[in-house]
PyMOL Python script that loads the backbone (N, CA, C, O; Angstrom):
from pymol import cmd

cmd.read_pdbstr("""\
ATOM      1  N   UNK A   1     -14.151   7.488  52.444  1.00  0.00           N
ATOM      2  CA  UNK A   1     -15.233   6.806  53.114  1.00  0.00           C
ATOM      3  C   UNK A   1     -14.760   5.415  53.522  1.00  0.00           C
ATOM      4  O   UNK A   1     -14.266   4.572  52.773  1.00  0.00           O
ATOM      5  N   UNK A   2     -14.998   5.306  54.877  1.00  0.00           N
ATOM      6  CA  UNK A   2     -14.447   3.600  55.299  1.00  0.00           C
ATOM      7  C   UNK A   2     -15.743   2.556  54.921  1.00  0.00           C
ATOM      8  O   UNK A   2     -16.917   2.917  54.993  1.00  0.00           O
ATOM      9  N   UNK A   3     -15.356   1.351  54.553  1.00  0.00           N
ATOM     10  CA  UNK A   3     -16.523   0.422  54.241  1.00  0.00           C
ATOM     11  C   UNK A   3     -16.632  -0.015  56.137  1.00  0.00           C
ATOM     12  O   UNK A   3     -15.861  -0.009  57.096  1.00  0.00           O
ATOM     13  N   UNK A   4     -17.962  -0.330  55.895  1.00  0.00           N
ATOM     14  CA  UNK A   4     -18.535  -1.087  57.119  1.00  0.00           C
ATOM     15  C   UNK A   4     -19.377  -2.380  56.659  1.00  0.00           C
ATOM     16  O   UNK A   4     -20.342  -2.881  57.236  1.00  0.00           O
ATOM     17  N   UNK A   5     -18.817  -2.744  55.589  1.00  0.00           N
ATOM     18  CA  UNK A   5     -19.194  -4.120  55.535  1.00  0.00           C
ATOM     19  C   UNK A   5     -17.657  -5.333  55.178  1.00  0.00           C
ATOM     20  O   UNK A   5     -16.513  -5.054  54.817  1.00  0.00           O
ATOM     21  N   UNK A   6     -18.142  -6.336  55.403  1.00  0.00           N
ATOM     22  CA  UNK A   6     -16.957  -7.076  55.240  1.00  0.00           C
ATOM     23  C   UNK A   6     -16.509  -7.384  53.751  1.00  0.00           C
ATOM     24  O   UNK A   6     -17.099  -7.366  52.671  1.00  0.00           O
ATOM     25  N   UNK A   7     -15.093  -7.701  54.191  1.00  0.00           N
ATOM     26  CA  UNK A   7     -14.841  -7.746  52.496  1.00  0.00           C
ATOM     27  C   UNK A   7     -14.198  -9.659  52.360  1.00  0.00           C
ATOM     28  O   UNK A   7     -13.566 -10.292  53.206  1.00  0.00           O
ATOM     29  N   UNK A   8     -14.586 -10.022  51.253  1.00  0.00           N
ATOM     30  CA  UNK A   8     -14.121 -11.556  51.316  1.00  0.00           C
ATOM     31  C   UNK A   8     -12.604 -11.795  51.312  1.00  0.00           C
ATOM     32  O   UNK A   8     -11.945 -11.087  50.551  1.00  0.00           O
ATOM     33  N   UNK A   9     -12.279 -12.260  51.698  1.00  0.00           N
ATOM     34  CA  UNK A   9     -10.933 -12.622  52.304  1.00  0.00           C
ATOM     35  C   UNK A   9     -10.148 -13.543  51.086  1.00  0.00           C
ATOM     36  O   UNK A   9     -10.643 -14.602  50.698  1.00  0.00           O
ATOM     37  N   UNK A  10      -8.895 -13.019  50.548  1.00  0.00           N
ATOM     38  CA  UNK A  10      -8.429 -14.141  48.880  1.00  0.00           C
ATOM     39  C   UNK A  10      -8.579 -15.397  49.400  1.00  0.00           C
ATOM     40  O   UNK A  10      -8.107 -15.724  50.489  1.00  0.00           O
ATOM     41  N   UNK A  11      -9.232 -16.148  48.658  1.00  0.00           N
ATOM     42  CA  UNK A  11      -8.843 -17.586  48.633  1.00  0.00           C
ATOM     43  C   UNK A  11      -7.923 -18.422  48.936  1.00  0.00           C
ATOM     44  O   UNK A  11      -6.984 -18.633  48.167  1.00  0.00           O
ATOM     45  N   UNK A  12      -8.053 -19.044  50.135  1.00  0.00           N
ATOM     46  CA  UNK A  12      -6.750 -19.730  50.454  1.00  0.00           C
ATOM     47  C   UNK A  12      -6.444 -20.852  49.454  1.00  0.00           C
ATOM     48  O   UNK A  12      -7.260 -21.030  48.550  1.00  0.00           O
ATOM     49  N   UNK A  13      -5.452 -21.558  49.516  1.00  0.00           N
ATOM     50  CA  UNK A  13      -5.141 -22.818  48.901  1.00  0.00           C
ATOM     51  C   UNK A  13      -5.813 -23.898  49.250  1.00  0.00           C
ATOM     52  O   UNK A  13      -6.057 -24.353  50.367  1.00  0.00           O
ATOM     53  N   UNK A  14      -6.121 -24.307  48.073  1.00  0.00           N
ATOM     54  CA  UNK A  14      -6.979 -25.488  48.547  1.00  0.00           C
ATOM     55  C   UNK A  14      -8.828 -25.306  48.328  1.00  0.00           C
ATOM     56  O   UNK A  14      -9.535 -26.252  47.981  1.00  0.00           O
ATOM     57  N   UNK A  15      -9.270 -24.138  48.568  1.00  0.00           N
ATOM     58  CA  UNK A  15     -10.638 -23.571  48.508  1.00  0.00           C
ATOM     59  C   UNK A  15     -11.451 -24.247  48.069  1.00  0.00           C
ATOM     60  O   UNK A  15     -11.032 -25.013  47.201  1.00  0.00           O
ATOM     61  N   UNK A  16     -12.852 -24.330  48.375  1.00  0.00           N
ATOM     62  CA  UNK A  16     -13.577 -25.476  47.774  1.00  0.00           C
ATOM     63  C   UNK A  16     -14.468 -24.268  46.436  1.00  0.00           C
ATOM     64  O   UNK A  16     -14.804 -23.099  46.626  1.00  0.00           O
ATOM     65  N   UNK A  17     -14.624 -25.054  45.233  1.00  0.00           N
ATOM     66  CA  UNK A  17     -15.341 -23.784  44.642  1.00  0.00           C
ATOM     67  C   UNK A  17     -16.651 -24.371  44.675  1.00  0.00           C
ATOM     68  O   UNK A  17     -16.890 -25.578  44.641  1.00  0.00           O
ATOM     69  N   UNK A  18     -17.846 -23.019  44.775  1.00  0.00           N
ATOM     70  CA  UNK A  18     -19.037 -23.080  44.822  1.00  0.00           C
ATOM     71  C   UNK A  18     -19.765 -23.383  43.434  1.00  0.00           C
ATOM     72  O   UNK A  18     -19.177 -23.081  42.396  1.00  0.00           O
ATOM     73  N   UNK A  19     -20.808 -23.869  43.394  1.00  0.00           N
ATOM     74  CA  UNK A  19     -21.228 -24.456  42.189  1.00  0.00           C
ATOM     75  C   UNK A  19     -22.185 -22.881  42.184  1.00  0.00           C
ATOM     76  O   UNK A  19     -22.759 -22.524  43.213  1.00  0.00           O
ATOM     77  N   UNK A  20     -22.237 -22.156  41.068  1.00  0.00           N
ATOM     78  CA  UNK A  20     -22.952 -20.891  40.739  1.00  0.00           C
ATOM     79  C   UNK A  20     -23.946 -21.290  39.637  1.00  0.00           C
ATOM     80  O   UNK A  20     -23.596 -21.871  38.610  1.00  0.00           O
ATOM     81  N   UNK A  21     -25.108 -20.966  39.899  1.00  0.00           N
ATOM     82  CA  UNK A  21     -26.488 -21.147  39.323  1.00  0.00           C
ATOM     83  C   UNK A  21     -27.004 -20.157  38.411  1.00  0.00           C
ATOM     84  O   UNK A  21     -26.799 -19.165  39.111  1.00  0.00           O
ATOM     85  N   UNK A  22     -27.540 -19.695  37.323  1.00  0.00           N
ATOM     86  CA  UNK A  22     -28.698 -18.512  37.271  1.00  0.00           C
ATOM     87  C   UNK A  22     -29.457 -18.795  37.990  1.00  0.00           C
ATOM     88  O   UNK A  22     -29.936 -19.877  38.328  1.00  0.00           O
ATOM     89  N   UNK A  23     -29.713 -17.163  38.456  1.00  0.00           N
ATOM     90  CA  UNK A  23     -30.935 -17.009  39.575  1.00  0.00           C
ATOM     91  C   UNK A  23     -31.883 -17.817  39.347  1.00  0.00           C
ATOM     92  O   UNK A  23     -32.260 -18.049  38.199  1.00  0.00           O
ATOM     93  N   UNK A  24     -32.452 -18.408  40.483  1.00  0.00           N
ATOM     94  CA  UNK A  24     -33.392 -19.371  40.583  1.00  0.00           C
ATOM     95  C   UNK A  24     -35.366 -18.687  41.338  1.00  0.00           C
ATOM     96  O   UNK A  24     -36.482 -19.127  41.061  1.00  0.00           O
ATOM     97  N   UNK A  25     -35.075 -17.868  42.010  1.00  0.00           N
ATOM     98  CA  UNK A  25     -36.367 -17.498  42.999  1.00  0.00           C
ATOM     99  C   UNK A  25     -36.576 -15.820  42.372  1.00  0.00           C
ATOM    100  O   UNK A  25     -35.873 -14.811  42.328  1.00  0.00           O
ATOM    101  N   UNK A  26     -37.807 -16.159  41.987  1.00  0.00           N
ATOM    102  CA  UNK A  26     -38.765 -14.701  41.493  1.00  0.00           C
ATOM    103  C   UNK A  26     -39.438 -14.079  42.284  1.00  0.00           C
ATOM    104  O   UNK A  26     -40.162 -13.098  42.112  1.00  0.00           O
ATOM    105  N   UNK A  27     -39.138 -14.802  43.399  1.00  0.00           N
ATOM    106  CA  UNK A  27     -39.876 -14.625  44.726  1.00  0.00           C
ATOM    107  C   UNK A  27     -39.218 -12.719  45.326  1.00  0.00           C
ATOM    108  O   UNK A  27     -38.376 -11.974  44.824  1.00  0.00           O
ATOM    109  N   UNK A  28     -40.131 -12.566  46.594  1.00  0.00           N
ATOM    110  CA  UNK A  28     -39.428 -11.389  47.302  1.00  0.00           C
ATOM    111  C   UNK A  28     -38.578 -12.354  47.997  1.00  0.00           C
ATOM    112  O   UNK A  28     -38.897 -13.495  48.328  1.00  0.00           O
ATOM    113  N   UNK A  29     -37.149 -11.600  48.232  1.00  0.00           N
ATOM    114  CA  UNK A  29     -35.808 -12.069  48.843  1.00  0.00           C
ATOM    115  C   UNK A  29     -35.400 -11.121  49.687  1.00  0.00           C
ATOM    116  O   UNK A  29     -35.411  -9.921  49.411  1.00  0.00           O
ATOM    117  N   UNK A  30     -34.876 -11.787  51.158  1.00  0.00           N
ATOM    118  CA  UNK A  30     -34.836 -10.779  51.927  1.00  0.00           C
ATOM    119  C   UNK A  30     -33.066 -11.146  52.269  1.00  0.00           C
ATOM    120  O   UNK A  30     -32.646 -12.246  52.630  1.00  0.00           O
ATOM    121  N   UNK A  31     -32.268  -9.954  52.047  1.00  0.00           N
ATOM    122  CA  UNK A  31     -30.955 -10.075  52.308  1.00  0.00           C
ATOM    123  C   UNK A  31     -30.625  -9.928  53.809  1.00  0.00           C
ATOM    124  O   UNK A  31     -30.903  -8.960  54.517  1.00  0.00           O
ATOM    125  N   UNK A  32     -29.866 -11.265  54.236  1.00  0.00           N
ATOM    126  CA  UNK A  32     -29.558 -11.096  55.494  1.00  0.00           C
ATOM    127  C   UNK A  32     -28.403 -10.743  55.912  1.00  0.00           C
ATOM    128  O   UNK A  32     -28.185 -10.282  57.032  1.00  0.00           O
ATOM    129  N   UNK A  33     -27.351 -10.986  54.806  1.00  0.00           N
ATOM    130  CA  UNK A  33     -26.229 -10.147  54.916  1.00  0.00           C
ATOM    131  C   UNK A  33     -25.490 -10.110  54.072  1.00  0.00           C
ATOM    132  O   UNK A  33     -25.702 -10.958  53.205  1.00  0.00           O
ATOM    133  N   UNK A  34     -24.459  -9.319  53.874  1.00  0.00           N
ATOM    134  CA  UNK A  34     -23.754  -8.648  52.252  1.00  0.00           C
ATOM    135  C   UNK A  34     -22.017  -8.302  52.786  1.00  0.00           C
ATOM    136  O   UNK A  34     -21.685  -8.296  53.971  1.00  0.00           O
ATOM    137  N   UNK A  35     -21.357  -8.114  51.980  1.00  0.00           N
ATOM    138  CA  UNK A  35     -20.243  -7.746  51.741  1.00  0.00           C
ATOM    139  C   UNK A  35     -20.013  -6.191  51.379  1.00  0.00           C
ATOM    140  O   UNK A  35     -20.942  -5.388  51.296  1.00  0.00           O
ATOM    141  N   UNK A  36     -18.797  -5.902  51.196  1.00  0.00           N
ATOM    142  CA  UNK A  36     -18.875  -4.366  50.774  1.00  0.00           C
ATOM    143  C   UNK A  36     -19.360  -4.178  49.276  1.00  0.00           C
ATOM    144  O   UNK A  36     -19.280  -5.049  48.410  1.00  0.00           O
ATOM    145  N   UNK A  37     -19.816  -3.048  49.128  1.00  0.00           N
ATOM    146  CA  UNK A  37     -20.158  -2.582  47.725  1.00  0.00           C
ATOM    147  C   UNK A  37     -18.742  -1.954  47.090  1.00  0.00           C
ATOM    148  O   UNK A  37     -18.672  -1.532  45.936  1.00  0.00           O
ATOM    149  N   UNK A  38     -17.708  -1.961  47.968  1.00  0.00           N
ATOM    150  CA  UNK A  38     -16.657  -1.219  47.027  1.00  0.00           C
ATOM    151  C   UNK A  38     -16.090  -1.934  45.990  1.00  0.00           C
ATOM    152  O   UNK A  38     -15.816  -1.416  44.907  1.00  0.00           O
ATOM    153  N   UNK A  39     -15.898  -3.107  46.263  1.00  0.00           N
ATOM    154  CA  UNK A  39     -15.425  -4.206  45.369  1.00  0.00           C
ATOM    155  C   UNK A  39     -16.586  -4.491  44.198  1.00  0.00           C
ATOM    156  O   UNK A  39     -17.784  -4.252  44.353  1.00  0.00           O
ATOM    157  N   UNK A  40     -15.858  -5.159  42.763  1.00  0.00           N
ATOM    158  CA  UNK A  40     -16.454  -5.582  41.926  1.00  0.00           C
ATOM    159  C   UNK A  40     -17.432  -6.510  42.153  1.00  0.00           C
ATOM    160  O   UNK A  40     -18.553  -6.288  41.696  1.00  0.00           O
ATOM    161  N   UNK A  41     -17.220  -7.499  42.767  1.00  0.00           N
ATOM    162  CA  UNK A  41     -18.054  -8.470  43.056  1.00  0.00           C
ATOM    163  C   UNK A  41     -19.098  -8.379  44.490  1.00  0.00           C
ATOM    164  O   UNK A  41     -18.530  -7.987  45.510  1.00  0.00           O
ATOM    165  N   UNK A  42     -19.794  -8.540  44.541  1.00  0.00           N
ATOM    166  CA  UNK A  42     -20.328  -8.562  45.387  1.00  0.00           C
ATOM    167  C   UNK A  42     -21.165  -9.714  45.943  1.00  0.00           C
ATOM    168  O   UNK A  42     -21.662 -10.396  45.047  1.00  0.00           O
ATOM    169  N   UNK A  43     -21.471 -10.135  47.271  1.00  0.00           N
ATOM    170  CA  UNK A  43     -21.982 -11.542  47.959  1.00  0.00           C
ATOM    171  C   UNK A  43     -22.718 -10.669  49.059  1.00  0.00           C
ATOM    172  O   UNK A  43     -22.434  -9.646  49.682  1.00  0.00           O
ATOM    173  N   UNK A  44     -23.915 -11.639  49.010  1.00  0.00           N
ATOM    174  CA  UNK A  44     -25.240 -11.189  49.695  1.00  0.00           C
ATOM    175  C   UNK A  44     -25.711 -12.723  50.234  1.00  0.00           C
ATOM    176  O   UNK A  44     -25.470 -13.738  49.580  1.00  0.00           O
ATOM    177  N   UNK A  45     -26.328 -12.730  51.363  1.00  0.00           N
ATOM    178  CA  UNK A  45     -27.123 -13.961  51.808  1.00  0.00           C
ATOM    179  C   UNK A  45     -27.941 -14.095  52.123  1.00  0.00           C
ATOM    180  O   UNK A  45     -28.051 -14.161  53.347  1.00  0.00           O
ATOM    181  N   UNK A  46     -29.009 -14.223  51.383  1.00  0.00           N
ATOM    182  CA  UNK A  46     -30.835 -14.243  50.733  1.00  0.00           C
ATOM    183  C   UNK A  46     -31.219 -15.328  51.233  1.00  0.00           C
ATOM    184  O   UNK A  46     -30.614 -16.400  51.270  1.00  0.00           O
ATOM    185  N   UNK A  47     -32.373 -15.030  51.678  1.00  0.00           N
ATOM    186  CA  UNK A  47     -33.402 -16.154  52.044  1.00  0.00           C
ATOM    187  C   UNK A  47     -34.976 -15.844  51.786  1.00  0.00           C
ATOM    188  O   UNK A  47     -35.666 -15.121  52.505  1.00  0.00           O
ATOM    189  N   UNK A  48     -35.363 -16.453  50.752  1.00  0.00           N
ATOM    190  CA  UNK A  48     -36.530 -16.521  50.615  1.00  0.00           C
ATOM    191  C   UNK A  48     -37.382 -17.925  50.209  1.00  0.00           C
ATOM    192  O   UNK A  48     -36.669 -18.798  49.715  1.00  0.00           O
ATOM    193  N   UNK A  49     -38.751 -18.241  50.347  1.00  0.00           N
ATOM    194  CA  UNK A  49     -39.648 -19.402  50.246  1.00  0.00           C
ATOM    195  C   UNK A  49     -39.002 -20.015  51.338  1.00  0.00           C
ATOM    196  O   UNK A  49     -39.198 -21.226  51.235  1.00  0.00           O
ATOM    197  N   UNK A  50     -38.114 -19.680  52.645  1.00  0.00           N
ATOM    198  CA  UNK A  50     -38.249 -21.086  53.452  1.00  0.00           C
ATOM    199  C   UNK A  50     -36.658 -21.450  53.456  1.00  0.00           C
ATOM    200  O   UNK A  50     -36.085 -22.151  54.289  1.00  0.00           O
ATOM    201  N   UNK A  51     -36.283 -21.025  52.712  1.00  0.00           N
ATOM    202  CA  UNK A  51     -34.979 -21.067  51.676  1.00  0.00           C
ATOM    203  C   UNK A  51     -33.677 -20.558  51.799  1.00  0.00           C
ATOM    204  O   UNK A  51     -33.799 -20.344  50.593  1.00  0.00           O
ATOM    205  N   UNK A  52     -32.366 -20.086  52.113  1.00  0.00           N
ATOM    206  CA  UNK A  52     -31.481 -19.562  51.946  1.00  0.00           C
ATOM    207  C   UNK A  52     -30.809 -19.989  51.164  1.00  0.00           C
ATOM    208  O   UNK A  52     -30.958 -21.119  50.700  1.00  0.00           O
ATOM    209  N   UNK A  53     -29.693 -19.000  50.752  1.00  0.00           N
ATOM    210  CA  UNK A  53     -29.034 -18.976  49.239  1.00  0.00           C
ATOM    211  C   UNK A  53     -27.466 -17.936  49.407  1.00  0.00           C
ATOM    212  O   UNK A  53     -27.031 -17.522  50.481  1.00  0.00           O
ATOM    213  N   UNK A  54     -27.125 -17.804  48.659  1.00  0.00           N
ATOM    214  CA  UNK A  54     -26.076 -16.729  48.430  1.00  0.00           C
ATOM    215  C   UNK A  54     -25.914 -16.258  46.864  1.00  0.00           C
ATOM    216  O   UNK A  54     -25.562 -16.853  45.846  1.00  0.00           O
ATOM    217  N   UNK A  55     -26.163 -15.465  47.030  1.00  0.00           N
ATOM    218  CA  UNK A  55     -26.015 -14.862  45.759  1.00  0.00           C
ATOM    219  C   UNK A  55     -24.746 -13.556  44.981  1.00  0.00           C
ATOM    220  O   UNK A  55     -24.560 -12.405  45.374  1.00  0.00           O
ATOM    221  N   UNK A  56     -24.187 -14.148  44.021  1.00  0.00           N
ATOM    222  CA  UNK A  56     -22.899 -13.413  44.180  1.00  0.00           C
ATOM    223  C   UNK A  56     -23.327 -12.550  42.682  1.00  0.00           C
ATOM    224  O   UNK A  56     -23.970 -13.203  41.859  1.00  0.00           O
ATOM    225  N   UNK A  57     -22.947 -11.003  42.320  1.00  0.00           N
ATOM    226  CA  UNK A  57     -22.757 -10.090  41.407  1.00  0.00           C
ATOM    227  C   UNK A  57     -21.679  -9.530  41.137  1.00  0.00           C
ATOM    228  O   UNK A  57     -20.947  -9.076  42.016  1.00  0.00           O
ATOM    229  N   UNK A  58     -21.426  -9.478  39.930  1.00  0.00           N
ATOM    230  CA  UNK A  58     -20.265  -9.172  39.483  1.00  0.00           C
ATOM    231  C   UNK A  58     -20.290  -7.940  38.546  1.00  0.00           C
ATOM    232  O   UNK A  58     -20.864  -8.185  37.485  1.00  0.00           O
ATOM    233  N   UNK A  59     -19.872  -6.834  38.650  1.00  0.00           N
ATOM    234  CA  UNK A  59     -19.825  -5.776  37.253  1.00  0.00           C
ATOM    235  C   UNK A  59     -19.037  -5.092  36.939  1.00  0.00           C
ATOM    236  O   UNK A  59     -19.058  -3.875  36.753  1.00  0.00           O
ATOM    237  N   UNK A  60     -17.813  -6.236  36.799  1.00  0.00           N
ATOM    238  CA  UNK A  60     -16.513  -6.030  35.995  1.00  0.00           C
ATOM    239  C   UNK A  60     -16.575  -5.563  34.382  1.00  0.00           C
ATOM    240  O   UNK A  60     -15.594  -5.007  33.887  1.00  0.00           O
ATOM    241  N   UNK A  61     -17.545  -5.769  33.748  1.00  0.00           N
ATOM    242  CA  UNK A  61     -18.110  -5.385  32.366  1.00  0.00           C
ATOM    243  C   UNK A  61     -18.940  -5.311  32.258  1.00  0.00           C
ATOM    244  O   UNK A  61     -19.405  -4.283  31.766  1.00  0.00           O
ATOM    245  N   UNK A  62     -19.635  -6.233  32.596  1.00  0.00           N
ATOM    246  CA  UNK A  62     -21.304  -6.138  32.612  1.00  0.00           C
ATOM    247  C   UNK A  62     -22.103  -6.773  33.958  1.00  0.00           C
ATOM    248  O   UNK A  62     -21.639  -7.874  34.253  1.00  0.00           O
ATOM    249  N   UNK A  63     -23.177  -6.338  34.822  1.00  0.00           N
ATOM    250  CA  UNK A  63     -23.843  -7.261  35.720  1.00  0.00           C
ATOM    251  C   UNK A  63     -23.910  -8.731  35.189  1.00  0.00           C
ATOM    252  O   UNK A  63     -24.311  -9.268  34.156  1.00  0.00           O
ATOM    253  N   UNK A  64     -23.294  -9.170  36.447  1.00  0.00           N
ATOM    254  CA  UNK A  64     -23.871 -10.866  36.160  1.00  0.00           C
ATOM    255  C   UNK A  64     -24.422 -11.117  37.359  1.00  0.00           C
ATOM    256  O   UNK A  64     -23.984 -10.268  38.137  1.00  0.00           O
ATOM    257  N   UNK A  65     -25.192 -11.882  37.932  1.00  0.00           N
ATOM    258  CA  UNK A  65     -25.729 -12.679  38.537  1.00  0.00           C
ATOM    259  C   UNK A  65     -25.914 -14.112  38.776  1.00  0.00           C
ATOM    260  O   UNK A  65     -26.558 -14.820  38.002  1.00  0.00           O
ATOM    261  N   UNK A  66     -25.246 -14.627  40.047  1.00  0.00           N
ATOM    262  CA  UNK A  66     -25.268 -16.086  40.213  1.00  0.00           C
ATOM    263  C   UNK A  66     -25.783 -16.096  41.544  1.00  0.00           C
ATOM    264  O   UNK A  66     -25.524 -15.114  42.240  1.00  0.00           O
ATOM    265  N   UNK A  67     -26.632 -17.253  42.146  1.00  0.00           N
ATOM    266  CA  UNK A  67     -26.226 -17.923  43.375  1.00  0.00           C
ATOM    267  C   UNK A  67     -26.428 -19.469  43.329  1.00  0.00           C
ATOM    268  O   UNK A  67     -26.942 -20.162  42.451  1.00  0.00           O
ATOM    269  N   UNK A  68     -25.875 -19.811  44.531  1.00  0.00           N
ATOM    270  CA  UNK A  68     -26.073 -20.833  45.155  1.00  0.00           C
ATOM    271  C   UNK A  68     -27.785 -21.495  45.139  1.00  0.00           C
ATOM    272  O   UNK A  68     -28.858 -20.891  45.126  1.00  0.00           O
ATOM    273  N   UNK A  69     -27.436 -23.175  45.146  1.00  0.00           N
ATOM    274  CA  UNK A  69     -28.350 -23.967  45.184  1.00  0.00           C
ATOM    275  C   UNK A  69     -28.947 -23.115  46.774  1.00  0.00           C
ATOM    276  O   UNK A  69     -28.340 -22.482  47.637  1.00  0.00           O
ATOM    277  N   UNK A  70     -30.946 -23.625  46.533  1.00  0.00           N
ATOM    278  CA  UNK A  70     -30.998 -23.292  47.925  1.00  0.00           C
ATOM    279  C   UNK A  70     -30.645 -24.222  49.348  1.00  0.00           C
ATOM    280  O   UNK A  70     -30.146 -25.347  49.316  1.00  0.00           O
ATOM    281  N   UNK A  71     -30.930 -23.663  50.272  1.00  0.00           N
ATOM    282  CA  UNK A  71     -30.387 -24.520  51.635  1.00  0.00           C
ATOM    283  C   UNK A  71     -31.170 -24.063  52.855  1.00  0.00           C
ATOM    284  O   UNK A  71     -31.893 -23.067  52.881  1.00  0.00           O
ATOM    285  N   UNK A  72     -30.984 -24.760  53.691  1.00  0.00           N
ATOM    286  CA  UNK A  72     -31.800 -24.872  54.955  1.00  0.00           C
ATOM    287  C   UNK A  72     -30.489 -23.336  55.825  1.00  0.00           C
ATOM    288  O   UNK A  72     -29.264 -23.387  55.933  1.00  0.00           O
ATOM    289  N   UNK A  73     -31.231 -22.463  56.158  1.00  0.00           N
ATOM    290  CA  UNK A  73     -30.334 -21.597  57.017  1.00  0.00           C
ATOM    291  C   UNK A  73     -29.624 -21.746  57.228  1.00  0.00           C
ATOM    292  O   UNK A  73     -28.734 -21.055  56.733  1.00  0.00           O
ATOM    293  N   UNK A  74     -29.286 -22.783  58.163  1.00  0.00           N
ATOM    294  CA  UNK A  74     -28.019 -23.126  58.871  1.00  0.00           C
ATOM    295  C   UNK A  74     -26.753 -23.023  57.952  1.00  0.00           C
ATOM    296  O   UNK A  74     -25.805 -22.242  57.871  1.00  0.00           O
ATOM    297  N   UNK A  75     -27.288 -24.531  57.081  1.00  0.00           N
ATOM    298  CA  UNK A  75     -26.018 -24.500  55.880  1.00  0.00           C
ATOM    299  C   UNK A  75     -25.574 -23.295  55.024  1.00  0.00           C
ATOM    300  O   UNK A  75     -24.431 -22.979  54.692  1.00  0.00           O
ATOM    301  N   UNK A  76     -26.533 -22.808  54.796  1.00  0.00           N
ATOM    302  CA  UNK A  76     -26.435 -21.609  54.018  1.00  0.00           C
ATOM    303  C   UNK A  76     -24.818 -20.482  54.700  1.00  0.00           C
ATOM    304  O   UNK A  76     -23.789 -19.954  54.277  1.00  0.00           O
ATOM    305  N   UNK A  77     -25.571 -20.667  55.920  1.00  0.00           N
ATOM    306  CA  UNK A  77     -24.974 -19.365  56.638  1.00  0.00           C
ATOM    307  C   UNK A  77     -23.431 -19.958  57.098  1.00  0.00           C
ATOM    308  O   UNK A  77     -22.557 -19.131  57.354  1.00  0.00           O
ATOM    309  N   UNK A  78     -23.154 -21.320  57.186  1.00  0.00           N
ATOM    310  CA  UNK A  78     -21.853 -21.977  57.206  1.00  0.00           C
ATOM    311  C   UNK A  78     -21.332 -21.685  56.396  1.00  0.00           C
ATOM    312  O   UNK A  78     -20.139 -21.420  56.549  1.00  0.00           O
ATOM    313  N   UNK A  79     -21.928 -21.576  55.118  1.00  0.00           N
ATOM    314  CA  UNK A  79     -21.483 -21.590  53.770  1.00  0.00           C
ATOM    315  C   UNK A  79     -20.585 -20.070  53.413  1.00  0.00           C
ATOM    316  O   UNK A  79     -19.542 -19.747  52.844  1.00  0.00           O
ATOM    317  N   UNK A  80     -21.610 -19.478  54.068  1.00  0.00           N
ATOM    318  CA  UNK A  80     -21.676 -17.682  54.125  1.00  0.00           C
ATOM    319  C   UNK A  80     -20.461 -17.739  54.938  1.00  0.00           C
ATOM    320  O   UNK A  80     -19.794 -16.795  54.514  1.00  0.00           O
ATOM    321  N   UNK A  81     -19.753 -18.353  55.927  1.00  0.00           N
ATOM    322  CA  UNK A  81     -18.669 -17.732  56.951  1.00  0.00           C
ATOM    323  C   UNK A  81     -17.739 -18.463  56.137  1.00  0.00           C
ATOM    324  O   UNK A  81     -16.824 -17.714  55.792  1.00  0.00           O
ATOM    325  N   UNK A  82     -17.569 -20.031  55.543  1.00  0.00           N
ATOM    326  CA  UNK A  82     -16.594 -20.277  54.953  1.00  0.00           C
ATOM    327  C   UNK A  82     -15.914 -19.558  53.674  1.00  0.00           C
ATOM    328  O   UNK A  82     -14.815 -19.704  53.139  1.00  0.00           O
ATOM    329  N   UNK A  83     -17.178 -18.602  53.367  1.00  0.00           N
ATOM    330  CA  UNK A  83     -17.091 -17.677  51.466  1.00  0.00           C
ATOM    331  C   UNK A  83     -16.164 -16.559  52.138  1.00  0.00           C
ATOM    332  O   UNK A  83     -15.009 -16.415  51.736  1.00  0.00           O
ATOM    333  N   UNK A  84     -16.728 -15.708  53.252  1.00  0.00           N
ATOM    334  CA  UNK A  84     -16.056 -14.757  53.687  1.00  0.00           C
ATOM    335  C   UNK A  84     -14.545 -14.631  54.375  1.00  0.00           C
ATOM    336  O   UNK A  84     -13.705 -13.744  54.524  1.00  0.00           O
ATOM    337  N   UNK A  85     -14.691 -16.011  54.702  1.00  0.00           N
ATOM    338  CA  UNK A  85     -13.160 -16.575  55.347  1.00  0.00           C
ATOM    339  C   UNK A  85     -12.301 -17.141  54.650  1.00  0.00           C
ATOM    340  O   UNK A  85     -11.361 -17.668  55.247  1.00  0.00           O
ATOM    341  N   UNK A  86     -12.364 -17.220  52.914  1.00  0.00           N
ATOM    342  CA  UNK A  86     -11.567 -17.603  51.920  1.00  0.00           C
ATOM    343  C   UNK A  86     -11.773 -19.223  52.359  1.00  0.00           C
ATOM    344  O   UNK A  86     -10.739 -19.694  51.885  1.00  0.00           O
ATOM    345  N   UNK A  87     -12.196 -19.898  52.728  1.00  0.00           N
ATOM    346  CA  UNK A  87     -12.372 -21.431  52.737  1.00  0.00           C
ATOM    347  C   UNK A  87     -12.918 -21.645  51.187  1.00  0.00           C
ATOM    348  O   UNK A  87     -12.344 -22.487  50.497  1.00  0.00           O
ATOM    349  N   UNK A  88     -13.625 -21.161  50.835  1.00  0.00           N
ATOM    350  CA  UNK A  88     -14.814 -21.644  49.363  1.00  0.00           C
ATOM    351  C   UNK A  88     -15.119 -19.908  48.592  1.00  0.00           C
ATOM    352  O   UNK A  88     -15.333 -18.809  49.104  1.00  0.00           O
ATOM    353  N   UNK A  89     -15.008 -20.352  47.249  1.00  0.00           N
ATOM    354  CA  UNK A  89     -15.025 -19.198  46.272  1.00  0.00           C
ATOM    355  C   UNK A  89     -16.225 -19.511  44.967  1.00  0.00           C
ATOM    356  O   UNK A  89     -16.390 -18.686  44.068  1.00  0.00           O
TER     357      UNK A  89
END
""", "prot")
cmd.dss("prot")
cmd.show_as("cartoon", "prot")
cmd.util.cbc("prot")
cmd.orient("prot")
């Protein structure tokens, strides 16, 4: 089966790292876009209350759950092309 979603790109040198949160919004979250599911980790880019976010899962042993502080779209989604383009991890 070929993935049709993108996959994050290794970390270049230099990378800025993302500050990772426990989930913050109990709210409904609507994913605007995701990465592949084949990989362990996985990155999604949620926006809910007004809000965007990124939220990254991991279930290398056990589910974990982190994202990002929230942000105004825009940033968010900068944020989202620099994660996928190995700029920031």
């Amino acid at each position: 089966m070929d993935c049709v979603s993108p996959h994050v790109a290794t970390p270049k040198q230099g990378a800025y790292r993302l500050d990772w949160l426990p989930p913050w919004s109990s709210e409904r979250v609507r994913v605007i876009a995701w990465t592949c599911y084949c990989r362990d980790t996985i990155y999604e880019l949620c926006y809910a209350s007004s809000r965007a976010f990124i939220r990254r899962t991991t279930t290398q042993t056990r589910t974990e759950v982190h994202e990002t502080y929230p942000l105004a779209l825009h940033e968010a989604g900068a944020i989202w092309v620099s994660l996928i383009t190995g700029q920031m991890l």
